[in-house]
N, C-alpha and C positions, 0 to 999 in steps of 0.2 A: 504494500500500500504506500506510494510515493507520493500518488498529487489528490493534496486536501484543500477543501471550499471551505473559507472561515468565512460563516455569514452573520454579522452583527453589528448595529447599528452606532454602537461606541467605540468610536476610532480607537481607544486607549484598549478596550478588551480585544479587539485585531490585532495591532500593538504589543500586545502584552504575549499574546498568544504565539507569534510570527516569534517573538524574542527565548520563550522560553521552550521552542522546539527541541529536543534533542541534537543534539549539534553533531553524534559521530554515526547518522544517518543523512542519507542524499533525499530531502523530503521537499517537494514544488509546493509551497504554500499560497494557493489565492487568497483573494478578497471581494467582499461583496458586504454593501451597508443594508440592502434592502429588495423587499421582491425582487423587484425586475431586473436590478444589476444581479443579483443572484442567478435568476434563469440564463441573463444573458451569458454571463459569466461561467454557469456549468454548462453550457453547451458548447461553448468556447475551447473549456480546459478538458472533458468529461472526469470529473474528480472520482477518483478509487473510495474518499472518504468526504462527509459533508457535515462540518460541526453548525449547528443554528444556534443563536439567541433564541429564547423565547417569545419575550417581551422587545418588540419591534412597532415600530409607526405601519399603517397601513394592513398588513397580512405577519400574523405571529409564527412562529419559529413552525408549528406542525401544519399552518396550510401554507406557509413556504413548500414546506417536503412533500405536501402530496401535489402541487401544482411542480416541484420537481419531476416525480416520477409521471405524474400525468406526459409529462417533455420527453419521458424516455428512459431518465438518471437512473443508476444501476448502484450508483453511490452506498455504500454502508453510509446510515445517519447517526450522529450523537447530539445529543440537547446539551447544551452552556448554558446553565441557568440558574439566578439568584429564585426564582419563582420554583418551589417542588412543592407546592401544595398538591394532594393525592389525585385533583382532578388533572392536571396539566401533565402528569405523569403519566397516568391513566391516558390521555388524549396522546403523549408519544408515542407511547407501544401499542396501541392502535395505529399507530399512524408508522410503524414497522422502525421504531431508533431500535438500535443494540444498545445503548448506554446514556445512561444522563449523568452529566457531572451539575456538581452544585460551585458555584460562582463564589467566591472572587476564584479566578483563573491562578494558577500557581505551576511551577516546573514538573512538580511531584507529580499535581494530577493529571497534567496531558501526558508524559510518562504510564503512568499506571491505564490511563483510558487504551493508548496505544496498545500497549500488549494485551490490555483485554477485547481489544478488537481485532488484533492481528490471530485470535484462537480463532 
């Protein structure tokens, strides 16, 4: 899994996310603030891996991913989110994520999200 889609609308959590990638892996990190640079954006790169916000302007982190896959996207998804209240949980895995991390973003946890994606 090389080229991941960081989609979220907080420059600093892209930011933060792009910085604390694993460094002794070769990983093509995009970006996308919102819906439609998102779609534009995975059809552009076709990302291996698609990390969402939740909480977005416009269209939230799980009808981003099904108007993904409605496009095509084959992407593994993970939710990035300060929001795990049980319904919005419940609404990813319905909506096919393998993983939700809970926010603020840290080294540790994209590390640990990784290899539990890469199973």
């Amino acid at each position: 899994m090389k080229k991941i889609l960081i989609i979220d609308d907080s420059t600093t959590s892209r930011l933060l996310f792009k910085a604390y990638m694993p460094k002794d892996e070769a990983y093509e990190v995009h970006e996308a603030s919102d819906y439609h640079s998102a779609l534009a954006k995975a059809s552009e790169t076709d990302p291996d891996l698609v990390v969402l916000d939740y909480n977005m302007p416009d269209y939230n982190g799980v009808e981003t991913a099904f108007a993904l896959r409605a496009a095509g996207s084959k992407a593994k998804l993970v939710l990035f989110t300060a929001n795990t209240q049980q319904s919005v949980v419940d609404a990813a895995m319905a909506a096919g994520f393998v993983d939700i991390v809970e926010k603020p973003i840290t080294a540790e946890k994209i590390k640990a999200m990784l290899e539990r994606v890469a199973q």
